[in-house]
C-alpha positions in Angstrom: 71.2 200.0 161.4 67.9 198.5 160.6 66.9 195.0 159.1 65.7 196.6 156.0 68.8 199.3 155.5 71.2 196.4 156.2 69.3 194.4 153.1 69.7 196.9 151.0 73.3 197.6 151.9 73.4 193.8 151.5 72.1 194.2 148.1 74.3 197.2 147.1 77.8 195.0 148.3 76.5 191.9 145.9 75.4 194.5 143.5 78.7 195.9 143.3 80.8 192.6 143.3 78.5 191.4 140.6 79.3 194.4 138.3 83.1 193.7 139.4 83.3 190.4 138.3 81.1 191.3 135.0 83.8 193.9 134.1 86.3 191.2 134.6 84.5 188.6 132.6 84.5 191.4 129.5 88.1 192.5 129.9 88.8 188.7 129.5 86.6 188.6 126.6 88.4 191.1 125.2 91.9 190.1 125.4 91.1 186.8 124.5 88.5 187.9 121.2 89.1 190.0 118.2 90.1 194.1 119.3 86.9 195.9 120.5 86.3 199.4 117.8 87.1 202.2 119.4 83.5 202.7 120.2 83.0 199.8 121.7 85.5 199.9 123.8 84.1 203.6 125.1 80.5 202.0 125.6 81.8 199.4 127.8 83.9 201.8 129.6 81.1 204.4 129.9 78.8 202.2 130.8 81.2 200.7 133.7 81.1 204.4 134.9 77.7 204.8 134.6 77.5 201.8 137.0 79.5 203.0 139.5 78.6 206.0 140.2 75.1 204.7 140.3 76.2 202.6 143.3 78.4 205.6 144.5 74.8 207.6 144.5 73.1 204.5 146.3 75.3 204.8 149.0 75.3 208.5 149.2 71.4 208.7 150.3 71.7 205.8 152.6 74.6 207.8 154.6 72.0 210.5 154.5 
């Protein structure tokens, strides 16, 4: 693997436990503040998904 694809794998893995710990931070929010609408709790999800797959698709084109 080269220096600059192991950055960017690098990047990707701190990337993806940032985004881990963020959904974790707002599911503690959540229990702990008043109940989310039901739209907001679809925005957060869908926009968890939205995340993910956007790393899943990262690390689709490296394997490429």
């Amino acid at each position: 693997m080269s220096n600059s694809q192991y950055n960017e794998q690098n990047e990707q893995d701190e990337l993806q436990k940032y985004l881990e710990e963020k959904a974790k931070q707002e599911q503690e929010k959540e229990q702990e503040a008043e109940p989310l609408s039901a739209y907001d709790a679809c925005v957060l999800k869908e926009s968890a998904r939205i995340h993910e797959l956007i790393a899943e698709a990262k690390k689709g084109l490296e394997d490429e």
